[in-house]
C-alpha positions in Angstrom: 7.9 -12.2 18.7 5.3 -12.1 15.9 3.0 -9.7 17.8 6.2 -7.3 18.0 6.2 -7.7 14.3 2.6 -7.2 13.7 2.7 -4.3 16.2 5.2 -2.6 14.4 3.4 -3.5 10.7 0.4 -1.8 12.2 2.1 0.9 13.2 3.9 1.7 9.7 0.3 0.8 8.2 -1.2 3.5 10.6 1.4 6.0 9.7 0.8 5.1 5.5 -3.0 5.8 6.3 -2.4 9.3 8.1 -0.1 10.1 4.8 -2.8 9.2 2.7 -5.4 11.0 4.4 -2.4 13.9 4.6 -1.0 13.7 0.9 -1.1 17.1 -0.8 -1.0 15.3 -3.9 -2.7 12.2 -5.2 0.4 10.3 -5.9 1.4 10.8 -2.2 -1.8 9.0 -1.8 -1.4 6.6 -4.2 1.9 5.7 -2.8 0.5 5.7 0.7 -2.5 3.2 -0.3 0.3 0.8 -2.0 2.7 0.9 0.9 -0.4 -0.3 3.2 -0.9 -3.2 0.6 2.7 -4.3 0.9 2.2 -4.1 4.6 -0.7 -6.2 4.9 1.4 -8.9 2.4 4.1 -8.8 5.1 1.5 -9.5 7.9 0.1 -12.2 6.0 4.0 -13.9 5.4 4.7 -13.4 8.6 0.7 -15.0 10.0 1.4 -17.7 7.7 4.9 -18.5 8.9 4.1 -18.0 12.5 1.3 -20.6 12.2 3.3 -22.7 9.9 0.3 -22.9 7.2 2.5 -22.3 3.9 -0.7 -21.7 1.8 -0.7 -17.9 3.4 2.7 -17.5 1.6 0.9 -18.0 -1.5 -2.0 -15.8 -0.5 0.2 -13.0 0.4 1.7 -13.3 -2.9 -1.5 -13.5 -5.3 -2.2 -10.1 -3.2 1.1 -8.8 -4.0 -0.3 -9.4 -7.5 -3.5 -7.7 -7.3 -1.5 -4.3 -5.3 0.4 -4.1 -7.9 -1.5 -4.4 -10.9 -3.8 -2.1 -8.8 -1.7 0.2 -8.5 -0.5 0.7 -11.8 -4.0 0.7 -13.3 -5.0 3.6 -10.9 -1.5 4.9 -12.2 -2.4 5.1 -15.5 -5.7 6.1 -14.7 -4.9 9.7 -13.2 -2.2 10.1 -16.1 -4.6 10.2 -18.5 -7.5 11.9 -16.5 -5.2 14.7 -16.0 -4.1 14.8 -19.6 -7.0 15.4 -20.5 -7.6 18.1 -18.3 -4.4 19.9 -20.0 -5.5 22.8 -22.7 -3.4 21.8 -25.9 -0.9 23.9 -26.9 
């Protein structure tokens, strides 16, 4: 059962990177990059619960952290790169 579950985590991982690579924008990328974070923290709940090692539960969710955070600084970042791009009016 957990390598039908990792297959299909892959596989919606796989699709996230071809959307990233695709994007037209950069916050379809950006979206793209964080949806493969929260896949890998799936893969790890699911490792570590397959494997009964509870430590990976807390590992997936310190990463959870980190794609988030990440997320929102890169975010932030492009906001204010492209506002100052912008001619004032």
């Amino acid at each position: 059962m957990f390598l039908a579950a990792a297959a299909a985590i892959i596989a919606a991982m796989l699709l996230a990177l071809a959307r990233a690579y695709a994007g037209p924008t950069v916050y379809d990328r950006i979206l793209a990059v964080n949806h493969i974070g929260t896949q890998t923290v799936l893969l790890i709940a699911a490792m570590g619960f397959i494997t009964g090692r509870p430590d990976f539960l807390d590992i997936s969710l310190l990463y959870a952290l980190i794609n988030f955070i990440a997320t929102i600084a890169v975010l932030r970042y492009v906001k204010r790169d492209r506002a100052k791009a912008e001619p004032d009016s």
